[in-house]
N, C-alpha and C positions, 0 to 999 in steps of 0.2 A: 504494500500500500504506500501511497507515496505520501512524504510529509507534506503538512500544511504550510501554506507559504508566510513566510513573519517579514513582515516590512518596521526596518527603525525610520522615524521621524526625529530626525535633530536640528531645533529649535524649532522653539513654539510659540511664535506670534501669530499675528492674524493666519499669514499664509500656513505656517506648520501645524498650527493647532485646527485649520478648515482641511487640510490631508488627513491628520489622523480620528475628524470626525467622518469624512464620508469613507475612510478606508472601516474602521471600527462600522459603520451602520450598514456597512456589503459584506460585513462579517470576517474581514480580514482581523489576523491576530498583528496589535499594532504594540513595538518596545518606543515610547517617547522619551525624549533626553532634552533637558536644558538646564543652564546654570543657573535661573532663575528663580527661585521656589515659588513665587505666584504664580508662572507659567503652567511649571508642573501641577499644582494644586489643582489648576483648571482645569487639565487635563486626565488627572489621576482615576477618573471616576468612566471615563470612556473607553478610555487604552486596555491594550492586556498589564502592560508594564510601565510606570513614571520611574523615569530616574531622574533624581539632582545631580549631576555634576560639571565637569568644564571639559568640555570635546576637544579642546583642545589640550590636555594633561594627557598626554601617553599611558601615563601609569594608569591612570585612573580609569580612561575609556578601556584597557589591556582586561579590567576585570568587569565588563560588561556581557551578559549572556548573548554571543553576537551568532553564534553556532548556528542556528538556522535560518537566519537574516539574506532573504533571497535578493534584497531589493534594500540601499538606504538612503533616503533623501535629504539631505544638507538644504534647511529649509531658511537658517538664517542667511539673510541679502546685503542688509543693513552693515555688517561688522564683516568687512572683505578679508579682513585676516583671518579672523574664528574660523570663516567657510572655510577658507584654501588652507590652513590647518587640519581642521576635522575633514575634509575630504583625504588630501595627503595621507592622515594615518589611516582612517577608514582602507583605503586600498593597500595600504601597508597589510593591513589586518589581513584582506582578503576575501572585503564585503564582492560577491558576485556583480552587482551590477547597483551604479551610484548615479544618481540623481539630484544636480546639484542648482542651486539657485542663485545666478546673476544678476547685479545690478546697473554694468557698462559691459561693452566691447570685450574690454582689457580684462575685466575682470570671467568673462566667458570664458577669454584666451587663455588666461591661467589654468582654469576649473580643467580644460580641457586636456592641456599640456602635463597636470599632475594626476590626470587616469578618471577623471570623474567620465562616464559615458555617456551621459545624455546631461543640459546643459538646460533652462528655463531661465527665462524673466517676465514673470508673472506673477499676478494679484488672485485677491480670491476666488472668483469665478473660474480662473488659468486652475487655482490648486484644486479645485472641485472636480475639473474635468481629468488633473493629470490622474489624482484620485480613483477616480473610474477605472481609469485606462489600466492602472495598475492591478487593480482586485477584478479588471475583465478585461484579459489582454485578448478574448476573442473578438472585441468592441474595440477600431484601431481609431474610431476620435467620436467625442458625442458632440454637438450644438444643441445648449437651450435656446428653444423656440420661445416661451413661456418656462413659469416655476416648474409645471408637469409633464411637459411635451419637450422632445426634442429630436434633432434630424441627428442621426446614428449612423459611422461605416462598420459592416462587420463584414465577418466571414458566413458563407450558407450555413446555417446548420446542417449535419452531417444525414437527419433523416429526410431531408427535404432535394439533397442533392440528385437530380435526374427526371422530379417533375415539375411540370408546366404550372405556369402559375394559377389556368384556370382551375386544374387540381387541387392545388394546395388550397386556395379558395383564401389567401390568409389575414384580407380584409374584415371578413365575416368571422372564423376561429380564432384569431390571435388580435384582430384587432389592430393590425398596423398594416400600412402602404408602402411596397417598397417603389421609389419616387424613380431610381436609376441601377443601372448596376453597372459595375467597371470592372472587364472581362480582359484578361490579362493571357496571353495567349504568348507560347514559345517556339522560337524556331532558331534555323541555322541559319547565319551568312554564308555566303562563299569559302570563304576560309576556315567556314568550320567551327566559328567563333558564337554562342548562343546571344541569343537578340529577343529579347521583352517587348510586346505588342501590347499595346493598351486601346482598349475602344471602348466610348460611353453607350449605353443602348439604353434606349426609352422603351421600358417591356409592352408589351402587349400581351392578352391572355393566354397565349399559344409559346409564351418566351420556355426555352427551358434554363433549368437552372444547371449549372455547371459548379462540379468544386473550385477552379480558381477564383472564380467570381468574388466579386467585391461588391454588399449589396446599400444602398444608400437608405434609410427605414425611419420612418415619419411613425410617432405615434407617442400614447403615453409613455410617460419612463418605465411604470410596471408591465406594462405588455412589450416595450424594445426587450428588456430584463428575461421574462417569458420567453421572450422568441430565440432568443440568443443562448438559454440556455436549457431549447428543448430536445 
């Protein structure tokens, strides 16, 4: 059986503390870290785990439970050192994949340069969606339309792969409209070398669905949720 995925959240202001509310409410098990103690307080009660300390102490972060930590996002912006510190050790440690938050150019460049993998500069709405993204990596970006509604990319789900949409029918059953689909198609060049095709199609009832597909899905958030994880 395979373990469950734990994401650390270090620092926790608006942005860090809006990641490990919506990862905590998708059910992800979340370790929060800040030096702050109000911060933590805040968040103590949502998390799997609050820690008080200073991310940037080697020693200190050295005795944190990081072992199954699939995912850790360096959420402080504000304090350019702190980040590119607790990034730096974090990959020292041998956090799999680091998720870090920028606030200039220069300061990207660093995050990047010292092993962080993915790279933001974003407010809260940006942390709500990265959010998502991470506790449902089948869902590759959501758009709120409204509080409850919002235009979603995913991947088909897997039972649905190879019939027509008028089958599926999944306006009526599931409640959401898928709006386009981005059909990704592979081939050879001349030389042998593979070559990515991408084409938008506006379905019609008779479209079929394909596993490469990329599907674009308008609908509540608990039926995208539903559909994506049926």
């Amino acid at each position: 059986m395979a373990r469950e995925k734990v994401f650390a959240v270090i620092g926790l202001g608006t942005f860090g503390r809006r990641v490990c509310e919506v990862l905590a409410e998708k059910g992800g098990k979340v370790l929060a870290i800040d030096v702050k103690p109000d911060l933590v307080e805040k968040v103590k009660n949502i998390v799997t785990q609050a820690v008080l300390l200073d991310s940037t102490d080697e020693e200190a972060l050295s005795l944190v439970p990081f072992e199954d930590v699939a995912v850790a996002v360096v959420a402080m912006g504000d304090n350019i050192e702190a980040s590119i510190i607790t990034t730096a050790l974090l990959k020292r440690i041998g956090i799999p994949y680091i998720v870090a938050r920028a606030v200039s150019d220069i300061h990207q460049q660093v995050l990047r340069q010292i092993g962080a993998d993915e790279v933001i500069n974003i407010e809260i709405d940006q942390g709500q969606r990265l959010a998502q993204r991470l506790i449902s990596p089948e869902v590759l970006d959501r758009i709120p339309i409204t509080e409850s509604i919002s235009l979603a990319e995913l991947y088909v789900p897997k039972p649905f792969i190879g019939d027509t949409l008028e089958k599926l029918d999944l306006r009526k059953k599931m409640r959401v409209n898928i709006v386009s689909i981005r059909r990704v198609a592979l081939s050879v060049d001349e030389e042998g070398n593979p070559v990515k095709n991408e084409t938008i199609v506006f379905p019609e009832a008779g479209e079929v669905l394909l596993e490469s597909d990329l599907l674009f899905v308008v609908g509540k958030n608990e039926d995208i949720d539903n559909f994506k994880d049926y």
